[in-house]
C-alpha positions in Angstrom: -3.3 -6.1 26.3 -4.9 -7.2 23.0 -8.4 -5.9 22.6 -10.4 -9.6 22.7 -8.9 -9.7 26.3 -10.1 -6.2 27.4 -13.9 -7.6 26.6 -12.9 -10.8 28.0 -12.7 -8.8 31.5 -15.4 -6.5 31.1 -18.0 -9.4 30.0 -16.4 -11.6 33.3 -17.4 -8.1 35.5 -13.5 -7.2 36.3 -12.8 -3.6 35.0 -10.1 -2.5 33.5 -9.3 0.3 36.2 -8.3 -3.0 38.0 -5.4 -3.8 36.2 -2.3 -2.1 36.6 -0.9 0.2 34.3 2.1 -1.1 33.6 1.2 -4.1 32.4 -2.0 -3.6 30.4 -0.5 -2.0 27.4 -1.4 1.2 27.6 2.0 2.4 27.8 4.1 1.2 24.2 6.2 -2.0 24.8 9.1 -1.1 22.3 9.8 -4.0 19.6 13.3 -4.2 19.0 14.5 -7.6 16.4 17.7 -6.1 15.2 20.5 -8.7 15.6 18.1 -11.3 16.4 16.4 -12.0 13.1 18.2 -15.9 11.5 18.0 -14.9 7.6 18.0 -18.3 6.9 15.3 -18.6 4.2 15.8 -17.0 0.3 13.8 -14.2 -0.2 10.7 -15.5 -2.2 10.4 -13.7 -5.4 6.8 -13.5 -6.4 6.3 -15.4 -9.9 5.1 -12.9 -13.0 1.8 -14.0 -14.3 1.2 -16.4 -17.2 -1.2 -14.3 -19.7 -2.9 -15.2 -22.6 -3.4 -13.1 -25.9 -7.4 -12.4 -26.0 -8.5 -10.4 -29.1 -5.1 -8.0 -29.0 -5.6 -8.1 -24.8 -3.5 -10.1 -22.2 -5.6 -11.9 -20.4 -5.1 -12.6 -16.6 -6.6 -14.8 -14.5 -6.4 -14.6 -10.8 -8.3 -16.7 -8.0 -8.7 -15.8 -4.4 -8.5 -19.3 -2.0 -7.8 -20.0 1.2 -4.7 -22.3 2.1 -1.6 -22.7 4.2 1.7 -21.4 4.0 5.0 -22.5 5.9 6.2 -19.5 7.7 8.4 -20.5 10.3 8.8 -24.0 12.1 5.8 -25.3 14.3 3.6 -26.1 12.0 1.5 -24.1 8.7 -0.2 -21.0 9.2 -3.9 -20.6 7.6 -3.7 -18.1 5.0 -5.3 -16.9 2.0 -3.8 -16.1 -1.8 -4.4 -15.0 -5.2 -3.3 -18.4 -7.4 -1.4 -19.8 -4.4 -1.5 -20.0 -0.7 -0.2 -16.6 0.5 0.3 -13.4 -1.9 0.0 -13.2 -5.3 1.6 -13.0 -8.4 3.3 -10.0 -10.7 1.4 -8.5 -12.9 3.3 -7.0 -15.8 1.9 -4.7 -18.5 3.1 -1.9 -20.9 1.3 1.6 -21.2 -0.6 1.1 -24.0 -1.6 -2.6 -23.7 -5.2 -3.6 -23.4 -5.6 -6.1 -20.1 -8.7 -8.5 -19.2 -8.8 -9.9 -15.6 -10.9 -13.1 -15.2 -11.0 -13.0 -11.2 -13.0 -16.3 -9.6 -13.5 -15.9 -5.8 -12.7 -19.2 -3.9 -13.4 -17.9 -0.6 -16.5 -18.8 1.8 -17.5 -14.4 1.5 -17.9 -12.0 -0.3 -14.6 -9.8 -1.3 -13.4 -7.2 -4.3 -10.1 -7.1 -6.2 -8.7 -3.4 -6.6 -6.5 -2.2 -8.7 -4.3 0.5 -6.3 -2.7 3.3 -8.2 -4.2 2.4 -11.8 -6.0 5.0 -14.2 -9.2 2.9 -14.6 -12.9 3.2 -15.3 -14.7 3.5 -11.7 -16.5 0.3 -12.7 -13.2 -1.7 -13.2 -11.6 -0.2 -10.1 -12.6 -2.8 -7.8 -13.4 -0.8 -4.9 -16.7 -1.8 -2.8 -19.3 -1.2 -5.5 -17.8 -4.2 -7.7 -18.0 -7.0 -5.2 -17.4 -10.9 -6.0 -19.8 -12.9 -3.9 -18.0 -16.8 -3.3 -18.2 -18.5 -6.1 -18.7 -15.8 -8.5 -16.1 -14.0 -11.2 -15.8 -10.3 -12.3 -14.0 -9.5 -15.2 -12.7 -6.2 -15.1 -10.6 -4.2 -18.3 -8.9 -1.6 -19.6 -6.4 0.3 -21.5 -3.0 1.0 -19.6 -2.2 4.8 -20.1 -0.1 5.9 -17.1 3.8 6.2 -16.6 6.1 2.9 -15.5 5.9 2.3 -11.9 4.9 -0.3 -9.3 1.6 -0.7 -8.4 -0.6 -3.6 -6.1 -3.9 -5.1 -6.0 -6.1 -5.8 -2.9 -9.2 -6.3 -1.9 -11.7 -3.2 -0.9 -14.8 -5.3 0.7 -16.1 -2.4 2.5 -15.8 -3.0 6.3 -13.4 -5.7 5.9 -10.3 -4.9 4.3 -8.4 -5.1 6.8 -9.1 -8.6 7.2 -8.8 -9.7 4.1 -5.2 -8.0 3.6 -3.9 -9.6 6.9 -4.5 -12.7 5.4 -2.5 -12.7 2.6 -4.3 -11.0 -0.5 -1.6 -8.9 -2.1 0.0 -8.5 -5.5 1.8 -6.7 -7.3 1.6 -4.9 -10.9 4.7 -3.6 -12.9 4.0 -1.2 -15.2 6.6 -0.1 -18.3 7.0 2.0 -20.9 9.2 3.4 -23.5 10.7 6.6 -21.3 11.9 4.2 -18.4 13.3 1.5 -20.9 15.4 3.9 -22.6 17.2 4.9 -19.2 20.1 2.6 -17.9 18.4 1.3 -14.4 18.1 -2.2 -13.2 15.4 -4.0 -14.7 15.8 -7.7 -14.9 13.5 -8.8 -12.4 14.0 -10.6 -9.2 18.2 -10.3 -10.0 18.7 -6.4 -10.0 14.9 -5.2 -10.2 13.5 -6.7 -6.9 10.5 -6.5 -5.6 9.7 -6.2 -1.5 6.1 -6.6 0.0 6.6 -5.9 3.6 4.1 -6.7 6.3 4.4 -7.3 9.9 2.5 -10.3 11.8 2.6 -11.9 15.1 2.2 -15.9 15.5 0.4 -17.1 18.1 1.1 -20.2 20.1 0.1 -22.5 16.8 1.7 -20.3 14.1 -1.4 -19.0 13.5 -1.5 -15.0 12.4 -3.1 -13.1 15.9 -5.7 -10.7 14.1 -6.5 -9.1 17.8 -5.2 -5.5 17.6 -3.4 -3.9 20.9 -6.5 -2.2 22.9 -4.0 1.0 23.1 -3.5 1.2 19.2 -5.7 3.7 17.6 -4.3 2.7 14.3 -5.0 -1.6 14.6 -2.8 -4.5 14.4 0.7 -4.3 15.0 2.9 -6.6 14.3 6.3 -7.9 16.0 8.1 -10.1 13.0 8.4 -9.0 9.7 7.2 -10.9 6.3 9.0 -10.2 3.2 7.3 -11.6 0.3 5.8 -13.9 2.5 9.2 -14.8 3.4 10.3 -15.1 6.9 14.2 -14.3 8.1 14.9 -13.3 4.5 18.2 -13.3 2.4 19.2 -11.8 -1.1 21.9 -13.2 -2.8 23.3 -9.9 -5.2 24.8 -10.5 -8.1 25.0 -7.1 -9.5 27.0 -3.9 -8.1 23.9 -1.8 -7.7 20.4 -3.2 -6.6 16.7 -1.9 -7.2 14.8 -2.4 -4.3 11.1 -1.2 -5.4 9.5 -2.0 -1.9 5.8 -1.7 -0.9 4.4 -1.1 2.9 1.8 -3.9 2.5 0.8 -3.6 6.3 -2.2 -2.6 7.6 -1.1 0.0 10.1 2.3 0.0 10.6 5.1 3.1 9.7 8.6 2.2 8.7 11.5 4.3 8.1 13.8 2.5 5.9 17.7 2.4 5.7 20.8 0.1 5.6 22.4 -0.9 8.7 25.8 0.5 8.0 24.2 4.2 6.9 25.1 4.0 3.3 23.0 6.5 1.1 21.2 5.4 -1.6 19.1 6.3 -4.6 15.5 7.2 -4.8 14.7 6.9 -8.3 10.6 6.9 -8.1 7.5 7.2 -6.0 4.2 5.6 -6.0 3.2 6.9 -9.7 6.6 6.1 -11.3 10.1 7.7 -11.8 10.7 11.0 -10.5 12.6 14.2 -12.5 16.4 13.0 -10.9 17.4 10.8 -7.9 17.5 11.7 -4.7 20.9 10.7 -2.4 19.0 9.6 1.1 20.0 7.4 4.3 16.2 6.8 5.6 12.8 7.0 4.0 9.4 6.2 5.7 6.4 4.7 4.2 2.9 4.3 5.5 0.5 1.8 4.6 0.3 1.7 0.9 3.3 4.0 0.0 5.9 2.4 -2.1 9.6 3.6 -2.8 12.1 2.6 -6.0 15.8 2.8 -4.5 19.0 1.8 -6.1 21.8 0.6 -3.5 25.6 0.2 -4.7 27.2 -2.9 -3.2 30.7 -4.0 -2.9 31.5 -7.3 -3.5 31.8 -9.9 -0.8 29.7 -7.5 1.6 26.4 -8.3 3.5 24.6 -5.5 4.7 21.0 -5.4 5.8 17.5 -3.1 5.0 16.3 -2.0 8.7 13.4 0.0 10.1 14.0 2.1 12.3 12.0 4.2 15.2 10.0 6.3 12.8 10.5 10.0 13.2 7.1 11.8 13.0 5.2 14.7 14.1 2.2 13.7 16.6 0.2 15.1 19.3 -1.2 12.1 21.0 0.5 11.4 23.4 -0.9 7.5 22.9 0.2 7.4 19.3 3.7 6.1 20.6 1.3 2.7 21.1 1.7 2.5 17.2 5.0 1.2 16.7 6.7 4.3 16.1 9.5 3.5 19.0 9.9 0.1 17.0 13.3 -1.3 15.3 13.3 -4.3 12.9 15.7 -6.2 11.0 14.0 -6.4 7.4 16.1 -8.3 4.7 19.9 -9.3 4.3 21.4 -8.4 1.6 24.9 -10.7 0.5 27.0 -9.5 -2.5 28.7 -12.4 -4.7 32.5 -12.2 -4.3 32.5 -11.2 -7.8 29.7 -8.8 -9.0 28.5 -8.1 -12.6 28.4 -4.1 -13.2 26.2 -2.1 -13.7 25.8 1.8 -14.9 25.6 4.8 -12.5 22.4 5.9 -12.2 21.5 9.0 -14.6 21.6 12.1 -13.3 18.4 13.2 -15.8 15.4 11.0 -15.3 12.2 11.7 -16.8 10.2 14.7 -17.0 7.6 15.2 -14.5 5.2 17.9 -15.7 3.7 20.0 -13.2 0.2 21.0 -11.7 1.3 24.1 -10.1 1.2 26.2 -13.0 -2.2 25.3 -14.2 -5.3 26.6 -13.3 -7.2 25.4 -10.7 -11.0 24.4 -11.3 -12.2 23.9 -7.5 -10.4 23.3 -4.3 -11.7 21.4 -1.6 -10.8 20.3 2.0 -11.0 17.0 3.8 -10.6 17.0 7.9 -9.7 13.5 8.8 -10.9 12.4 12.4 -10.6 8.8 14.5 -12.5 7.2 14.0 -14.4 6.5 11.4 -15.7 10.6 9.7 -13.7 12.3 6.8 -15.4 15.7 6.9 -17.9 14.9 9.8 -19.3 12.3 8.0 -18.6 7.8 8.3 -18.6 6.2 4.7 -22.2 5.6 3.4 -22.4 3.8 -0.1 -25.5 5.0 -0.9 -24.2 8.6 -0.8 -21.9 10.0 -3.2 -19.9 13.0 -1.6 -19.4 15.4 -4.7 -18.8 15.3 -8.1 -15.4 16.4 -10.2 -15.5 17.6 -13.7 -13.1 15.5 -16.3 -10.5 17.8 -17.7 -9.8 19.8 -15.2 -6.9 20.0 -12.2 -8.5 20.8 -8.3 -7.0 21.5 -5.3 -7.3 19.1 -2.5 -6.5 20.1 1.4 -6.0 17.1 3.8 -5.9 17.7 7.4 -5.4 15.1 10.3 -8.0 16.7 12.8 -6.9 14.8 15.9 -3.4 14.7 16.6 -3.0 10.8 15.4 -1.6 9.0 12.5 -3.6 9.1 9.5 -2.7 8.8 5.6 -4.9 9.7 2.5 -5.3 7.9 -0.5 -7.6 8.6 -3.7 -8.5 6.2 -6.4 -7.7 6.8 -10.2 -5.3 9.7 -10.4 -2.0 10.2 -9.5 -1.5 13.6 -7.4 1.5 16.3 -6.9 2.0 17.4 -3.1 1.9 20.6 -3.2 3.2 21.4 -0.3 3.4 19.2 3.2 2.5 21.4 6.6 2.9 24.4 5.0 6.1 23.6 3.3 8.0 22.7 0.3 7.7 18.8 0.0 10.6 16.7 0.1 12.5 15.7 -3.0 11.7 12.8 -2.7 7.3 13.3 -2.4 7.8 16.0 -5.8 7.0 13.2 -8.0 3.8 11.1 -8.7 1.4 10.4 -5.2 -1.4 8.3 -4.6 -0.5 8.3 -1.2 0.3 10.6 1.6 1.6 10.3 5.2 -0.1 12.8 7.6 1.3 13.9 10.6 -0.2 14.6 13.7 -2.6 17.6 13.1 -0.6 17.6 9.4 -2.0 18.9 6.0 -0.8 18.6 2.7 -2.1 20.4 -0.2 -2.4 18.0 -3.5 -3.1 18.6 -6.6 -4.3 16.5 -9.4 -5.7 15.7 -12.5 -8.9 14.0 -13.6 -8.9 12.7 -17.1 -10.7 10.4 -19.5 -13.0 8.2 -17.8 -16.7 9.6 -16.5 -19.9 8.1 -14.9 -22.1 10.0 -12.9 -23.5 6.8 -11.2 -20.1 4.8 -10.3 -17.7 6.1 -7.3 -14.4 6.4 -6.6 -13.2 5.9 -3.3 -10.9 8.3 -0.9 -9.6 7.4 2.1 -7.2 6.9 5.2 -5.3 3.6 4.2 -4.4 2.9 7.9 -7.2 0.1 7.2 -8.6 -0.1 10.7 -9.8 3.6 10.0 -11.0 3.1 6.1 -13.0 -0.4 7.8 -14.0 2.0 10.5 -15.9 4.5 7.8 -13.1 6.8 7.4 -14.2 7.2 3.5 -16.2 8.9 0.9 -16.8 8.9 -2.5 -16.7 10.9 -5.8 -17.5 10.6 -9.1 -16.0 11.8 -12.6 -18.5 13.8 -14.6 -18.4 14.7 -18.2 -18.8 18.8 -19.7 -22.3 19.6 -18.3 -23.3 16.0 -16.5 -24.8 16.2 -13.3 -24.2 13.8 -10.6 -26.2 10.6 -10.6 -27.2 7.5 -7.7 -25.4 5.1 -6.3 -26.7 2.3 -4.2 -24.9 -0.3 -2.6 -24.5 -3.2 -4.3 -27.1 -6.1 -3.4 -26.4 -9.3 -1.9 -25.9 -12.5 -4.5 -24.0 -10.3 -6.8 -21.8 -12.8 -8.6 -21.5 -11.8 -12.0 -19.3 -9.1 -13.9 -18.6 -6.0 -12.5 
């Protein structure tokens, strides 16, 4: 039963008691498409951006419009997109390189543009505090100094991003620099470096997206197709004999555990901050919202094999957080090898060197007790209030704790963190590398550490928060700030209505 329709009843008088349990949703209605997805459409690769050389900077310029965007048959489906009807495109920088942003909002309200996973000033981060009201343009800079990876961009309006990612405003950022060049991975992109945004929808009756969550979710909308690149029923056409799949969980709520549907291992060659120390051989791997992975598969030639998700494998202890698509199974993207396949080197054994936090000393710890729906410490968002502050230089210790036995995950803007450790354990191989994003289990805690270097100002936040977006629109957020040796922390107001102008 979706929500609208639960308040539809109440408002007409009936009450929900009335309506039998089995069919009302409270119990999860498993989602199974494997076998039944066409994959009759070439997966959409998005376009890299055109820049321009501004005073030694590259210059982008992105626009956020609405539009529509051919899905399926039955007609177009209302969407919104940075330059172009539905997603955006690459953004691809070097470490080192200065970049300007000249972003226009299109739209009829007010929305931001941030920059997920960059080392920014708080002012260019484009979290809530640097809104663009319709009409207006921020132009955001800054100096790339952070390792090669795959990051995104999305909006952050405070209460509504959820929304506004639903919709379609997504991009992604490629990072390089001189330690990943020099290895011998796939890198020519869209033919053996390929991006995946993944995000599940449903269509309503018109091909329209349904933005009514299930009333049993305690996470938001669930989806029961699957968008890849905006692309639906997708198909890859390899040319190579190993494949770099650097995929993104662009959804709002959902968990998938990836894999290929004949059990082949593959690679994992980096994490949400860039490469990690050495691959890591795996069959599965689960992201939450936000998370991204960079894999390497080896194909034969003449093969098609497809990416799946499949029932995701958690801890929880609620026992209505099967309702979030946990039980679910979904045919993701087929992949078809070329009779004949170019080659391509085995992936190094060496990597790059991640240095570690563990050894250095601590300047504060702090804890964070994560509760639906809406408190992070007992406390909803509030952008007039600035939760601490953090001194530059220095590494702290940060303890995340889901507090009521449902799904959660916990992102922080600007740095890149180390897990620590994961329930009280060693994390993963795969989770040793670069974070800005962390899956918590039910009643789950993972320590972090991390780094805060370069950029103060004792009057403009950071954000940190669950990025299952229903929660973060819900108030499950706070705020710090970055001060310099001796600076105390400043005010922070929310920013007024009519802001148009530069952020």
């Amino acid at each position: 039963m979706k929500r609208r329709t639960v308040i539809a009843l109440a408002a007409a008088g009936v009450g929900t008691t009335a309506v039998p349990l089995a069919g009302c949703g409270l119990f999860n209605k498993e989602t199974d498409t494997v076998g039944n997805v066409p994959f009759d459409n070439r997966l959409k690769i998005p376009p890299l951006a055109e820049h321009t050389e501004k005073g030694g900077a590259k210059h982008f310029e992105l626009a956020a419009a609405a539009g529509e965007t051919e899905f399926k048959p039955g007609g177009a489906t209302a969407t919104w997109g940075y330059n172009g009807s539905y997603l955006g495109p690459t953004i691809r920088a070097r470490r080192g390189d200065d970049l300007r942003f000249t972003v226009r909002n299109h739209l009829e309200e007010t929305t931001t543009v941030h920059f997920h996973g960059a080392h920014l000033p708080a002012e260019m981060d484009g979290g809530p505090h640097q809104p663009i009201e319709p009409g207006g343009t921020w132009e955001p800079e800054w100096t790339v100094d952070q390792p090669a990876t795959m990051l995104w961009y999305h909006p952050h309006p405070h209460g509504n991003t959820a929304r506004h990612i639903f919709r379609g405003l997504s991009g992604l950022i490629y990072l390089d620099d001189d330690a990943s060049d020099a290895l011998d991975l796939p890198r020519e992109y869209g033919v053996d470096d390929v991006p995946l945004i993944v995000q599940d929808r449903t269509f309503d009756g018109a091909n329209q997206f349904d933005e009514d969550e299930d009333f049993s979710s305690s996470t938001g909308i669930h989806g029961d197709e699957i968008l890849v690149n905006g692309t639906y029923g997708p198909y890859f056409e390899a040319t190579t004999r190993r494949l770099r799949l650097r995929i993104l969980n662009g959804s709002n709520a959902r968990l998938y555990t990836f894999g290929l549907s004949d059990e082949r291992d593959f690679q994992i060659i980096g994490s949400d901050g860039g490469l990690l120390s050495a691959p890591v051989t795996a069959g599965r791997i689960t992201l939450s919202p936000a998370e991204r992975t960079d894999l390497v598969v080896e194909l034969r030639p003449g093969e098609t094999v497809d990416l799946r998700s499949y029932p995701v494998e958690v801890e929880i202890n609620s026992p209505f957080d099967r309702n979030n698509g946990l039980d679910d199974s979904f045919d993701i993207l087929r992949i078809r090898a070329a009779d004949e396949l170019a080659d391509s080197p085995e992936v190094p054994g060496e990597l790059i060197e991640v240095p570690s936090l563990a050894a250095e000393a601590v300047a504060a710890e702090r804890s964070f007790a994560l509760q639906s729906p809406d408190s992070i410490n007992g406390e909803s968002m509030d952008m007039n209030r600035i939760d601490f502050g953090t001194e530059v230089d220095t590494v702290e210790e940060w303890t995340v704790r889901s507090t009521d036995g449902f799904q959660h995950n916990f992102h922080v803007h600007d740095v890149q963190f180390q897990v620590a450790s994961l329930n009280g354990e060693e994390p993963p191989a795969h989770l040793r590398g670069w974070k800005d994003t962390v899956l918590l289990e039910g009643n789950g805690e993972a320590k972090l550490l991390m780094r805060f270097t370069a950029y103060t100002d004792p009057d403009v936040p950071y954000m940190y928060h669950c990025h299952i977006l229903l929660h973060e629109d819900q108030g499950m957020m706070g705020q710090f700030v970055v001060l310099g040796h001796g600076e105390d922390v400043g005010t922070v107001s929310a920013p007024s209505s009519g802001h148009g102008g530069h952020g």
